[in-house]
C-alpha positions in Angstrom: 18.7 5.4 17.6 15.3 6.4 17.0 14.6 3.8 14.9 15.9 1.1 17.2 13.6 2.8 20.0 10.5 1.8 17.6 12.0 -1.4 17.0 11.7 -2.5 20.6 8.4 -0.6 20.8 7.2 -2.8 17.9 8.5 -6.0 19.3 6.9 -4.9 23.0 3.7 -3.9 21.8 3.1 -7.0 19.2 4.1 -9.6 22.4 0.7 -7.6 24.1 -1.5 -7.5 21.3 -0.8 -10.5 19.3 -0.9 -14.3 20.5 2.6 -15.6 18.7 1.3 -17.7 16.1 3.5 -18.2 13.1 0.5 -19.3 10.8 0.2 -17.1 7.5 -3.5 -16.2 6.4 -5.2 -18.1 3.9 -7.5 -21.7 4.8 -5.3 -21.8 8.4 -2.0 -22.8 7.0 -0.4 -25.7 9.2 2.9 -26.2 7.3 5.8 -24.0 7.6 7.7 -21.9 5.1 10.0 -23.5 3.2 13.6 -22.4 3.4 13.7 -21.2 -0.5 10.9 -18.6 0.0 12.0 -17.4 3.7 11.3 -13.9 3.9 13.3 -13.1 6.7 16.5 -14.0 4.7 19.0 -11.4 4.8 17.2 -9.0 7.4 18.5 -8.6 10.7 17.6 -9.7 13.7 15.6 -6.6 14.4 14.1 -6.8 11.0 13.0 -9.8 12.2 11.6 -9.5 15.5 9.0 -6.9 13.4 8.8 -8.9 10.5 6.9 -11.2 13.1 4.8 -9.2 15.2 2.9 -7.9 11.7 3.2 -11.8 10.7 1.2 -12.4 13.6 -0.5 -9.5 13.5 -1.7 -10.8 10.0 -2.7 -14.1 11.0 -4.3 -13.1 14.4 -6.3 -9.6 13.6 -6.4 -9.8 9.9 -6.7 -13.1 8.6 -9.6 -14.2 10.3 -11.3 -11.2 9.0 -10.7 -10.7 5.7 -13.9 -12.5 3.8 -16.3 -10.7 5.9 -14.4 -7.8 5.3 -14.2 -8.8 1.0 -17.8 -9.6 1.1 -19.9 -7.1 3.3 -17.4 -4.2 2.6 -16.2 -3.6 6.0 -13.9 -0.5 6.6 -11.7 -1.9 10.0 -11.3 1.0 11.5 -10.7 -0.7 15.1 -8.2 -3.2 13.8 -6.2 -0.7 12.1 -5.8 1.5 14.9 -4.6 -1.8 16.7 -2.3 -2.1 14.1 -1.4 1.9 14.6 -0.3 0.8 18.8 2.2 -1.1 17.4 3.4 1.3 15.3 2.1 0.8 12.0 0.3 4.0 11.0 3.4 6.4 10.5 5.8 3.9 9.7 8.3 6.3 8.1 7.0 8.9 10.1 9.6 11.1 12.1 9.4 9.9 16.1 9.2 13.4 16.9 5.6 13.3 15.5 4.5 9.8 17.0 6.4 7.9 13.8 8.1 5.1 13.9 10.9 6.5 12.1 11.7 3.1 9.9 13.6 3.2 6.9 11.8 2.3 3.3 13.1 -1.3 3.9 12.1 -2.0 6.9 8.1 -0.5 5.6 8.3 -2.8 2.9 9.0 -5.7 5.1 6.4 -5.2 7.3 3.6 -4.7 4.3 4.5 -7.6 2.7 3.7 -9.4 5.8 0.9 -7.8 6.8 -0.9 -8.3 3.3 -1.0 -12.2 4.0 -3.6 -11.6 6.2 -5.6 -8.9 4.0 -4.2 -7.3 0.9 -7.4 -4.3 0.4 -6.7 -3.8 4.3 -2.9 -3.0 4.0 -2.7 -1.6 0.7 -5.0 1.5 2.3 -3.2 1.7 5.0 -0.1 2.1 2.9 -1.9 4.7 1.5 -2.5 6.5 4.7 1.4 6.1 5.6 2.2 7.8 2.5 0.2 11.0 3.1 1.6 11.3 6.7 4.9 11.0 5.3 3.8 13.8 3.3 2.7 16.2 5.5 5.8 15.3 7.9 8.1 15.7 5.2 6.3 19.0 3.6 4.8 20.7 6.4 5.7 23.3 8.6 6.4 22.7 12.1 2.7 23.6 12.9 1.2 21.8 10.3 3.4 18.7 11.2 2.2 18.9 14.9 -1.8 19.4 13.8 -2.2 16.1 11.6 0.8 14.0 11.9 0.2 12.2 15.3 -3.7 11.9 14.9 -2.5 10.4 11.7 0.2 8.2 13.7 -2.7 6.8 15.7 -5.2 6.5 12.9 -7.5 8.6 15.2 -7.8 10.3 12.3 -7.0 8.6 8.7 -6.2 10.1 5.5 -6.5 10.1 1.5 -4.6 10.7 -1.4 -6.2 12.9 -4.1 -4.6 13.1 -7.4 -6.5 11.7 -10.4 -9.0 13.1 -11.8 -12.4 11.9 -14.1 -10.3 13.4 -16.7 -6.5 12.7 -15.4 -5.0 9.2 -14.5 -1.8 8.6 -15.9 -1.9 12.4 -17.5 -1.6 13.6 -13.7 0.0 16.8 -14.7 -3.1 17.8 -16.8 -5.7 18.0 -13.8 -8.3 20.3 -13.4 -8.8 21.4 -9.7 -8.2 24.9 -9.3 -7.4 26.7 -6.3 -7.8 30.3 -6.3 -6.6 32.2 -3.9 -8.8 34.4 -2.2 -7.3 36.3 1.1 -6.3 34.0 3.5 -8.2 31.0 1.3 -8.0 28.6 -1.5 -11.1 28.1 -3.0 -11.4 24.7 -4.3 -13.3 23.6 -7.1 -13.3 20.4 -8.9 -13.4 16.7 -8.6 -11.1 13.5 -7.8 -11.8 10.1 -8.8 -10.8 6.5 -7.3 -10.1 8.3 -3.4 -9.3 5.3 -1.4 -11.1 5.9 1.9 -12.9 8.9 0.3 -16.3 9.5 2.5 -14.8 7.7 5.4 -11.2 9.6 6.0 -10.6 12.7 7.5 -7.6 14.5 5.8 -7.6 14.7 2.2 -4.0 15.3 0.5 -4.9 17.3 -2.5 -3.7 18.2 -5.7 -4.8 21.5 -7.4 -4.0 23.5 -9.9 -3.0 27.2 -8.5 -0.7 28.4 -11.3 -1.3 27.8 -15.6 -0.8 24.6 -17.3 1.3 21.9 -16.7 3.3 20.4 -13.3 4.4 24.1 -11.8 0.8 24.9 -12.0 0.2 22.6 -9.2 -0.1 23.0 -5.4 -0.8 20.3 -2.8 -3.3 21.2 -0.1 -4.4 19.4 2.9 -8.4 19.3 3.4 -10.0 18.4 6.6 -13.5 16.4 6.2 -16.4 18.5 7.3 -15.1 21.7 5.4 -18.2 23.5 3.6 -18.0 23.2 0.3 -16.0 19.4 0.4 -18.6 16.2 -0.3 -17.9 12.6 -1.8 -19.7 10.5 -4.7 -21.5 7.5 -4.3 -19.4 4.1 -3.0 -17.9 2.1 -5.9 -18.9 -1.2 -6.5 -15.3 -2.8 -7.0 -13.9 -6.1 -7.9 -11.5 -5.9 -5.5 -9.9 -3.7 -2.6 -13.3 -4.1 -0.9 -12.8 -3.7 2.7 -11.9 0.4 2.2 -14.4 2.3 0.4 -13.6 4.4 -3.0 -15.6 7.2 -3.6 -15.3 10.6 -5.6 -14.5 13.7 -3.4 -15.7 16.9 -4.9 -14.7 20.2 -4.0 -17.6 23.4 -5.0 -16.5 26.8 -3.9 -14.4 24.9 -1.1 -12.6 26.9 1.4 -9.1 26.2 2.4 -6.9 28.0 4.9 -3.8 29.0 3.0 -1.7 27.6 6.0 -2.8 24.4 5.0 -0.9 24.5 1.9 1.8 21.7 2.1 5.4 23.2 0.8 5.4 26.4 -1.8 2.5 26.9 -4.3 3.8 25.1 -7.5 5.6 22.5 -5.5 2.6 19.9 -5.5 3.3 17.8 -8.2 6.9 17.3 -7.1 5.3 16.4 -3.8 2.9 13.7 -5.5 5.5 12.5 -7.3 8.1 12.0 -4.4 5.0 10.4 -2.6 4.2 7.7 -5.2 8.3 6.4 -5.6 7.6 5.3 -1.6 3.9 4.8 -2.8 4.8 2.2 -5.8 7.3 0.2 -3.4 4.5 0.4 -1.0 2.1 -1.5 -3.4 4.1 -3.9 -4.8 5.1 -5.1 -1.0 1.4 -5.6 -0.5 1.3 -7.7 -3.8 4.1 -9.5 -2.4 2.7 -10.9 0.7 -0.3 -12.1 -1.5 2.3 -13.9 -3.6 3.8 -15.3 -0.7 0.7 -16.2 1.1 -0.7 -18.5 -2.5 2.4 -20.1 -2.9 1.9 -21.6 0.5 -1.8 -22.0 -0.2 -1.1 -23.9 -3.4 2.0 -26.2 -2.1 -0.5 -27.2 0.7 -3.2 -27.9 -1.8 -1.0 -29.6 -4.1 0.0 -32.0 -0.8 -3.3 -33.3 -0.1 -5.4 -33.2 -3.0 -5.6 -36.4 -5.1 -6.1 -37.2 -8.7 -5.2 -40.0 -10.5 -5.0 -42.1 -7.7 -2.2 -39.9 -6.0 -1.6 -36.1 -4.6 -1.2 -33.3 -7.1 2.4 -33.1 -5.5 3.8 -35.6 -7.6 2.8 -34.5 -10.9 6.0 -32.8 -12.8 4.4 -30.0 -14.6 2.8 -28.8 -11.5 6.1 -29.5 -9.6 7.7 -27.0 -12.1 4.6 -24.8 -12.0 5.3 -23.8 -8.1 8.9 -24.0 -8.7 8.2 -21.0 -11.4 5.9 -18.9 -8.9 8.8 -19.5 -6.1 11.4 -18.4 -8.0 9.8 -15.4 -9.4 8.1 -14.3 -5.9 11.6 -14.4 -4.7 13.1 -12.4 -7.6 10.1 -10.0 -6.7 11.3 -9.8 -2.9 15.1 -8.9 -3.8 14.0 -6.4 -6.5 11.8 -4.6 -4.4 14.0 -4.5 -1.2 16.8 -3.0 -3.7 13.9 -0.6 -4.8 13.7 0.2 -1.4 17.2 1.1 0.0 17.7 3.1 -3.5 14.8 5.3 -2.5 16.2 5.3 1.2 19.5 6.5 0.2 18.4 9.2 -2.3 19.9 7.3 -5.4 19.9 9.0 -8.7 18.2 5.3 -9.6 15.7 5.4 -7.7 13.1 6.8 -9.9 13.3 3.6 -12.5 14.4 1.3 -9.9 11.1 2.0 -7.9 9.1 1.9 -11.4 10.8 -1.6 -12.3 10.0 -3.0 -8.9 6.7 -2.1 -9.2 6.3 -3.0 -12.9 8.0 -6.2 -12.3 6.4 -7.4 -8.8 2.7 -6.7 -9.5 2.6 -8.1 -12.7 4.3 -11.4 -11.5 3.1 -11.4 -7.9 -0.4 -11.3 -10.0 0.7 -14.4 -12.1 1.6 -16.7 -9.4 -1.4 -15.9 -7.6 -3.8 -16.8 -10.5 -1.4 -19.6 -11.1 -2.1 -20.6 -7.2 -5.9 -20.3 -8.1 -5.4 -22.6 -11.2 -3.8 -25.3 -8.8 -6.9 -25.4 -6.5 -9.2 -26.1 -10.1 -12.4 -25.1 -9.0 -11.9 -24.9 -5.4 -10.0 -21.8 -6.3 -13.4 -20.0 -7.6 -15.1 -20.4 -4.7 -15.0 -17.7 -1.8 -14.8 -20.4 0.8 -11.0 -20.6 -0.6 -8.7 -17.4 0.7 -6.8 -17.7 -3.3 -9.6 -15.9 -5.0 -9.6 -12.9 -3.1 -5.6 -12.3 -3.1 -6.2 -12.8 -6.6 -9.6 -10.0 -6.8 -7.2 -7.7 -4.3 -4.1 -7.6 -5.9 -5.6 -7.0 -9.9 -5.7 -3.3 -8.9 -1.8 -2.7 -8.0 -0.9 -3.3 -11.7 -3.1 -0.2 -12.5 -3.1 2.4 -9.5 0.3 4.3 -8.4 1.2 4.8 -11.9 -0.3 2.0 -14.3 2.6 -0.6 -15.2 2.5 1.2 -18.7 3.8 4.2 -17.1 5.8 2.7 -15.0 7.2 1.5 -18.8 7.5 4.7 -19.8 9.5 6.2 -16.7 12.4 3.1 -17.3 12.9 3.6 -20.8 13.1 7.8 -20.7 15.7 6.8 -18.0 17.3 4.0 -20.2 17.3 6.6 -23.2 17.9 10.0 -21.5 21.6 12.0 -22.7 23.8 10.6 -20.6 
């Protein structure tokens, strides 16, 4: 029932914020979408109803946005927290905490929609959803009370911090220590890549409290302004460019042990547990770029002429966009199955969530460079929205767990004793 309530509160709040356009993002698509590539197909009508209000939201609050955003690195703190009123910043969130309470579907429907109107925009607020699904799912009934419906809001917005200078895909060999000093942890290390690092206010961390290896780590939750915690300089990125990444550094940092998420060796299960929701996450945002170039390209393909007549007629690019529709649809069904596996709790749904990811953002990647091909040299210019999905969506084949590991985690599965 509670998830119905945020339904309705969705589809209330989106009729007030958002002007009911059905346009997708990109150079003001006219056309509609054509039946093969529908992604409301299959959902129901409550499905629906949200799927629109973040298409709309998209195309209203995002879209219009989203090369100012690219090109003068523009954090939108405003238009997120619009996007928080209608329920979009604790997605997964208990109600009880000023979530939404959706299931893992119904979050993956809504970021793959959202992400046709900005990808770097969406993929950090993903991000953010996934640490307050943390904390609601690890913390105590204080510590759920403290952070979760500030983080609900986005009055107050959050950051993951796993890797390390010296730990990406080797997550379980991190550094950060966190000794335990009275009623302290005293932090002292560094993270690399922090989406939103500088900016955020709650910082999901991963330190090492114990020896060597994944029981040696604890998860802690750091609050911005704590003496000891300070960031590195802003990356200059290729992509991803409307939320900052900087270094957060931790020197002689002190933590109140009642921040501690869960029980001191539990943090890498924690990060872990986050980053199956996490890697559905991304691959929805690489979806709705997918989705968005497809159109972009069809419509290109419609009116530009060579030869004497439109692109459209040419076989080979006839075949080329049937290709990218048939695999952004395989994406879509692969992804939502990724989805309710992690949702029910399937033994699965480790290696389904890795394949969905592996699959979808190298494909979704594809059709998007494909869809930047089709404009020729259109398609390089930042006048053309293509360019940018393509720039944004490079990343989600590398963070979350590269697609190598992602390799990794389906064949251990495929090859484990049975």
């Amino acid at each position: 029932m509670a998830a119905v309530g945020a339904l309705s509160r969705i589809a209330r709040l989106g009729s007030r914020i958002c002007k009911n356009r059905v346009t997708l993002s990109g150079n003001s698509q006219r056309r509609g979408i054509a039946a093969c590539i529908d992604p409301s197909h299959g959902l129901t009508d409550e499905q629906k109803e949200f799927q629109k209000v973040a298409f709309d939201f998209a195309a209203n609050e995002m879209a219009p946005h989203m090369a100012e955003w690219d090109q003068k690195e523009i954090f939108p703190v405003e238009t997120m927290r619009k996007a928080a009123q209608l329920g979009f910043g604790g997605i997964y969130v208990q109600p009880d905490v000023g979530g939404s309470g959706l299931s893992r579907l119904d979050t993956s429907i809504i970021f793959e929609a959202l992400s046709t109107g900005c990808v770097s925009t969406t993929a950090y607020v993903s991000i953010h959803n996934m640490c307050a699904w943390m904390i609601d799912s690890y913390g105590n009934k204080e510590q759920r009370e403290k952070f979760c419906p500030d983080l609900c809001s986005m009055e107050k917005f959050a950051s993951y911090c796993l890797t390390e200078p010296g730990s990406g895909s080797d997550a379980a060999s991190l550094l950060t220590s966190a000794q335990r000093k009275g009623d302290h942890y005293v932090l002292n290390g560094s993270k690399a890549f922090i989406s939103g690092g500088g900016d955020t206010d709650i910082y999901v961390v991963m330190c090492r409290t114990g020896g060597k290896g994944p029981k040696g780590i604890s998860c802690l939750v750091v609050e911005k302004g704590t003496p000891g915690l300070s960031f590195g300089k802003k990356e200059k990125k290729v992509g991803w460019n409307s939320q900052p990444t900087r270094a957060v550094i931790f020197e002689d940092c002190a933590v109140p042990v009642v921040n501690q998420l869960g029980e001191e060796g539990q943090g890498f299960n924690i990060a872990m547990k986050g980053l199956n929701g996490g890697r559905i996450n991304i691959a929805s945002c690489s979806l709705g770029a997918a989705h968005a170039s497809v159109q972009l390209a069809r419509d290109h393909l419609l009116v530009r002429k060579q030869f004497g007549e439109t692109l459209s007629n040419n076989q080979f690019l006839q075949f080329k966009l049937a290709e990218m529709a048939t695999k952004l649809v395989a994406s879509r069904l692969l992804i939502r199955e990724a989805a309710q596996a992690l949702q029910e709790d399937r033994p699965d749904a480790v290696a389904i969530c890795s394949m969905a990811k592996l699959f979808a953002t190298d494909e979704c990647f594809n059709i998007c460079n494909q869809a930047l091909q089709m404009h020729g040299g259109y398609g390089y210019l930042k006048d053309y929205a293509v360019q940018q999905f393509v720039r944004d969506i490079r990343v989600h084949q590398i963070l979350e767990g590269t697609n190598e590991v992602m390799r990794m985690i389906i064949s251990r599965n495929l090859l484990s004793e049975l």
